[in-house]
N, C-alpha and C positions, 0 to 999 in steps of 0.2 A: 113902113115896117111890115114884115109878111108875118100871114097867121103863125107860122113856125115859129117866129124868132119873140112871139107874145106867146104862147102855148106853154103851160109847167111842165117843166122835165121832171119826168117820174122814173127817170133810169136806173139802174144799179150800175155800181160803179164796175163789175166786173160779167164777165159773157161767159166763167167757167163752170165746170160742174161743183156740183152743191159739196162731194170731198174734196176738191180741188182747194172750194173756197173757206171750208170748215178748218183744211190743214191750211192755207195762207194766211189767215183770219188770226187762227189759234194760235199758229209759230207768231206774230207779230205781236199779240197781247201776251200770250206769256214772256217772249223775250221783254218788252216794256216793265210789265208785273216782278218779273223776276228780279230786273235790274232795280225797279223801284225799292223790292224788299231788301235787296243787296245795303240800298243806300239809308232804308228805314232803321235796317239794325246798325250797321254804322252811326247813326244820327242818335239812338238810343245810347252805344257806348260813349261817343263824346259826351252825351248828357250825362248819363249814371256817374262816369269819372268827375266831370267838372262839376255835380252838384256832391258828392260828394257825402251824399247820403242815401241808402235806399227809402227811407221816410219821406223825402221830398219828392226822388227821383217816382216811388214810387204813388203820391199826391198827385203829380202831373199824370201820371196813367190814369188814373184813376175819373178825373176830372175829364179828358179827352174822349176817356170811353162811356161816360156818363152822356156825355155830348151826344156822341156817335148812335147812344142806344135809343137816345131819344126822337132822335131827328130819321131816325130809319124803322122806329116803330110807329110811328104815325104820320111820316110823310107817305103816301101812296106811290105805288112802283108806275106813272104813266106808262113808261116805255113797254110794260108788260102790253096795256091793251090797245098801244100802240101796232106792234108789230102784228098781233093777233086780228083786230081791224082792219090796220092800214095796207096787211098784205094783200089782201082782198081789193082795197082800193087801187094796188097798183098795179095790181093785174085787170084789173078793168077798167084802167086811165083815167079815173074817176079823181080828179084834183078837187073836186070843191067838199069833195065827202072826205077826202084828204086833210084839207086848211079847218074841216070842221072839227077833225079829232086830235090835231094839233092845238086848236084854240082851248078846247076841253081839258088836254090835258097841261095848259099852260097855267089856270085856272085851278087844278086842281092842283100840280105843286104850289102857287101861291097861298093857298088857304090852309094847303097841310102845314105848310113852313110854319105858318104863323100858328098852328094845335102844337105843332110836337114843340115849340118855345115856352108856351103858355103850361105846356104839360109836365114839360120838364123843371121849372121853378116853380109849379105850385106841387110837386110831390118832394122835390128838394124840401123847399121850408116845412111840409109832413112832416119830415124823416127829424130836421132840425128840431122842432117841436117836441115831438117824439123822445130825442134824446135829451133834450132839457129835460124831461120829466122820468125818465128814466135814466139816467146817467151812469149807470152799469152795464149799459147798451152801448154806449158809446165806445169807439176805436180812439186810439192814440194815432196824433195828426200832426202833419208840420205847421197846419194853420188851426187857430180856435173854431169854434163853431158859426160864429159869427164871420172872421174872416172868410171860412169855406163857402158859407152862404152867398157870401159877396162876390168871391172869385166864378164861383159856378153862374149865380146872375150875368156877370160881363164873360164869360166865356162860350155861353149859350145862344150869345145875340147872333156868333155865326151859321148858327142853325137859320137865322133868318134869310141867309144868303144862299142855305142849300138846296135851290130847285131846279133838279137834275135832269130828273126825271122826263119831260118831253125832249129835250135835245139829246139826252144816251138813244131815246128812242128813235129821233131823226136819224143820226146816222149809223142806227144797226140797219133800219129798216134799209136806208139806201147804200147798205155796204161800202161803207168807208168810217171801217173800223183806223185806218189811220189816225184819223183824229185823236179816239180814244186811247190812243196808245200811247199820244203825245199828252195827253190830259194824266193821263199816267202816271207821267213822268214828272208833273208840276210839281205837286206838292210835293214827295217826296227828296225834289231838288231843292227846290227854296228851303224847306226845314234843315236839311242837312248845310247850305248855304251859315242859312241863321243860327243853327249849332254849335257850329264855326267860330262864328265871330261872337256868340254870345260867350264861349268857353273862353277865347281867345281876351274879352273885355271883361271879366269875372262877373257877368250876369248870375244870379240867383233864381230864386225859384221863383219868380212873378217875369226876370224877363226870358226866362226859356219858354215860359206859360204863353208871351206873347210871340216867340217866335212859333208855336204850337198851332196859336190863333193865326199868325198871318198867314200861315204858307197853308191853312185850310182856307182862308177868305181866295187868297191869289188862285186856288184852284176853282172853288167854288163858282167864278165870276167869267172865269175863262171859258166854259164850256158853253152857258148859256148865247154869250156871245159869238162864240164860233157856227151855232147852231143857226143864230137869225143872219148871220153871213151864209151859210150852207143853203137856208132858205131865199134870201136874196139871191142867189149866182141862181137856181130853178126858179125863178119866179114866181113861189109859193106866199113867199113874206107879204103880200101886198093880199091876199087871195086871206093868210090865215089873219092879219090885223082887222080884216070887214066880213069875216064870217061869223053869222051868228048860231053860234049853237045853244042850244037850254042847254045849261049847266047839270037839272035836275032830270031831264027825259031827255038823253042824247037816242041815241041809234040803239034798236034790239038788241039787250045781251052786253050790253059794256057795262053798266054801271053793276049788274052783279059778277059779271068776269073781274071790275074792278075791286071790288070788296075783297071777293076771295084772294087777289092777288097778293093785296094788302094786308091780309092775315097770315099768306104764307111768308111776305118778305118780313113782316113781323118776328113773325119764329123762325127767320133763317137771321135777323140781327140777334134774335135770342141766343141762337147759337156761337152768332162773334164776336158780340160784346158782354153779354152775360153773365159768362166765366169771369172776367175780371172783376167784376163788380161783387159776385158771392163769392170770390174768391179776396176782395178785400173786406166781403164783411165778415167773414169765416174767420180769415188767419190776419188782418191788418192791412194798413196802406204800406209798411215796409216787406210784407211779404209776396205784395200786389207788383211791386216793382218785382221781386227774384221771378213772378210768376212771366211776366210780363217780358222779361228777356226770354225767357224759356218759348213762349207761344208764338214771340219773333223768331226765333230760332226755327220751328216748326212751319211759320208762316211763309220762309223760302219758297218752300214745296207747296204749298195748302194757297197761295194767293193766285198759283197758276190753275189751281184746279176749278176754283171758282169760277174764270171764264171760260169755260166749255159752256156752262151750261148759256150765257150772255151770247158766245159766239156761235152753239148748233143751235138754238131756238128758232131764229130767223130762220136758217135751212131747212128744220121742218115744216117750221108753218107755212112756208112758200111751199115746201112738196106735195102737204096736206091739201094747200088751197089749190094747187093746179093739176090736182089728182094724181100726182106721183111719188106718193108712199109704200110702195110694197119695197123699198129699199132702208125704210131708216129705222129698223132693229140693225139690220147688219153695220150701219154707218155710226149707229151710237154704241154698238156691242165693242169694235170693231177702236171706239174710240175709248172705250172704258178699260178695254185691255192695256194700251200701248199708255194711259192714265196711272193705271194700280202698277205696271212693273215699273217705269220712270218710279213710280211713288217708295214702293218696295225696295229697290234699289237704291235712294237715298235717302231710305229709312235706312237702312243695315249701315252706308257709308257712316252716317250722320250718331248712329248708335257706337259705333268703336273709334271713329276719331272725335266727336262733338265735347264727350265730357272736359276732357283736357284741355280745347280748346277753349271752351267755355270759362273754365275755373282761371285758365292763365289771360284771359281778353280783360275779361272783370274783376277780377281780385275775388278774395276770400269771402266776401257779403255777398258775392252771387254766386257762392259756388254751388248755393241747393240748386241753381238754374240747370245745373248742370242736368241730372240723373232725372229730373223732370221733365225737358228737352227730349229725352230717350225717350219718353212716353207719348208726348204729342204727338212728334212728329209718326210713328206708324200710325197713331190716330188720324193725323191729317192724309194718310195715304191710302186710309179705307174710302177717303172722298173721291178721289180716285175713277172709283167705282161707280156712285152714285151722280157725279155732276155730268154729264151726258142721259143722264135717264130723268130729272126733274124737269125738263122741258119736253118734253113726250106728255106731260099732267097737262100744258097751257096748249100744245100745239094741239090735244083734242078736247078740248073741251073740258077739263079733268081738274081744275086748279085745286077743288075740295080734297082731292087723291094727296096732293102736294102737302097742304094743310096737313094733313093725316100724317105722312111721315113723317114730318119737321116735329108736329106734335108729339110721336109718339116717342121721336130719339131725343129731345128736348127735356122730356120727363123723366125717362130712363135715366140721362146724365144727370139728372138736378137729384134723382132720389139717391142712385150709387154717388155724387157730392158728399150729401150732408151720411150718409149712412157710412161711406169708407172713412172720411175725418178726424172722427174719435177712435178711429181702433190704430192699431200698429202702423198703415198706412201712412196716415198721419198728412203732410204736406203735400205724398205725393196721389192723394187721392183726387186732384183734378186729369191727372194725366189717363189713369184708371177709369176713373168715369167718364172721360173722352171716348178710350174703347171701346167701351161697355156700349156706351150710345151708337157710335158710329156703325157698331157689327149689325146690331137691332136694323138699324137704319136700312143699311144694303139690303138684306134679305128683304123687308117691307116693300122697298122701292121696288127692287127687282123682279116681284112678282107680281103690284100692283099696275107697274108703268108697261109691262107687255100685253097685261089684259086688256088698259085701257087703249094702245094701239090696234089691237086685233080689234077690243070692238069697233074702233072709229073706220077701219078701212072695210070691215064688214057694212058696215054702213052709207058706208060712201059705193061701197059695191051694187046695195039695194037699190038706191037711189040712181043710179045707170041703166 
């Protein structure tokens, strides 16, 4: 066997330019994304109809997103310091410093998975506690206190299963977002699958909760393994299984680039699961369900914006590490625009045909989804804006910047929340203090993330 054919491939999948691959990338995740949301909100109307109450429909939100908040506030984002590391390794063919920060962070999903489980059932039973002793605190439930305690324990265990984090990383780094797109499309299929037939056999509220659970286990499980196939075909897997890396002192610069990551992706689930949660402890688990169609509703447009920032990262950080950045203001302005009109534009559609649609899909118990829909969604289209500019904070060095923003639009909504609530506003103060936050946000971003560009390539100038 010749050196060659034992050597790791450290190729990217493609030879084009970094816009070439930013729009191939992007057109293929949001078509995926899109269709996923198409099939998410569909999967919701079979639910809401066949459970037949927003009390329950709204309990299964509620419980999903309780999952989701916990398992993405204290799983750690690998793939962050992956790509920010590993590009550096693969522009200097460097495979064993490679398999080393792959082992690292395979290590670090397992040990997150197993906090954000632990984390999540020991503030649940808090909150139960809690309401036992105060019981004027308590929300009206489709299940007792007890029961909820029990569902949320066995609904949590698939947070065990979700360590994502170094295989998303594997293949942004080596550009074959394909995968991800197919990974996309899992869950979202299987649950609508299971929707189906659970409507179809008059499943209740415990077995839509399991169709909820399985098609997040069938996706969760599928990724990791396409990953160590992805690494078996480059002959890395054999390279990252006998590498030894210290878990506690890896390489200069990772484990505090990893902290920070993990506080910004912290308060960037603050911002996707959060709303539901104070939005069920505010107004109820039956108004968490009206909320909960409505942010689907918005979530069309808002799930494609999120991968910009997933799919221009890599293309900076590669530009950044090979010294050719004096192009990517223009490349991420450039994508922010052709982001906010798409955005704008199916806010306006979405604001004059949605209502009707809305009220006639779901019947009369969702019809406040309706007029709060109107309000997300130009909320989700100020993201627009900013998801092209929060990978400019990682690709120089900047993740505290990041932090900083998330933080500062994170509070804005939670304070306009509880302060719009009790006045006239009333219900539709989540939609409101979407806005509120979101506008804060752009401006923040928008003049932190060009300064920290201008310095990083002034620096990299110095350094020549």
């Amino acid at each position: 066997m010749t050196k060659s054919a034992t050597k790791p491939d450290l190729s990217t999948a493609s030879s084009a330019s970094a816009g070439k691959r930013v729009a191939a990338n992007s057109g293929m995740m949001v078509g995926a994304k899109t269709l996923a949301a198409v099939m998410g909100f569909v999967t919701l109307t079979i639910t809401a109809v066949a459970l037949d109450s927003t009390l329950a429909f709204g309990t299964i939100m509620f419980l999903h997103a309780y999952m989701l908040f916990f398992s993405e506030v204290a799983t750690f984002q690998a793939w962050q310091g992956i790509i920010r590391f590993g590009s550096d390794d693969v522009v200097k063919d460097d495979a064993q410093s490679l398999a080393k920060l792959f082992k690292f962070g395979i290590t670090l999903d397992f040990l997150s998975a197993i906090a954000a489980y632990v984390m999540a059932i020991a503030l649940f039973s808090f909150f139960i506690f809690v309401g036992s002793q105060f019981p004027s605190l308590s929300r009206e439930s489709a299940l007792s206190a007890d029961e909820l305690q029990h569902y949320v324990m066995l609904y949590c265990i698939v947070i065990l299963f979700r360590q994502l984090g170094t295989s998303i990383g594997v293949f942004r780094l080596f550009d074959k977002f394909q995968v991800l797109a197919v990974k996309a499309l899992i869950m979202p299929t299987t649950r609508l699958l299971g929707a189906i037939y659970a409507a179809h056999a008059g499943w209740g509220l415990e077995g839509f909760l399991c169709v909820w659970f399985g098609a997040s286990l069938v996706s969760y499980i599928f990724l990791p393994v396409a990953a160590m196939l992805e690494l078996k075909r480059r002959r890395l897997l054999g390279m990252v299984i006998r590498a030894k890396s210290d878990f506690f002192s890896p390489r200069a610069g990772l484990w505090p680039f990893t902290i920070k990551s993990n506080i910004d992706s912290t308060l960037a689930a603050g911002h996707l699961h959060l709303p539901l949660l104070l939005v069920t402890a505010i107004f109820g688990p039956a108004f968490a369900g009206i909320y909960k169609i409505a942010e689907e509703a918005a979530k069309l447009l808002s799930e494609g914006f999120k991968l910009f920032d997933q799919v221009i990262y890599p293309e900076i950080a590669k530009m950044i590490s090979s010294g050719d950045g004096t192009k990517i203001w223009q490349l991420v302005t450039r994508t922010a625009f052709v982001l906010l009109s798409f955005g704008l534009f199916f806010s306006a559609l979405l604001m004059f045909l949605g209502p009707n649609a809305l009220s006639a899909l779901f019947g009369e118990d969702y019809a406040a989804a309706a007029p709060l829909a109107s309000l997300l969604v130009p909320a989700a289209a100020l993201l627009g804006i900013v998801a092209p500019l929060y990978p400019i904070y990682y690709a120089t060095d900047c993740p505290e910047k990041a932090i900083y923003a998330r933080s500062l639009s994170l509070f804005i909504f939670i304070v306009a929340l509880f302060a719009l609530s009790p006045t006239t506003v009333g219900q539709m103060a989540p939609g409101w203090a979407a806005i509120i936050g979101n506008i804060f946000a752009v401006v923040f971003v928008a003049i932190t993330a060009k300064r920290a560009l201008n310095a990083s390539l002034n620096c990299k100038k110095d350094m020549l």
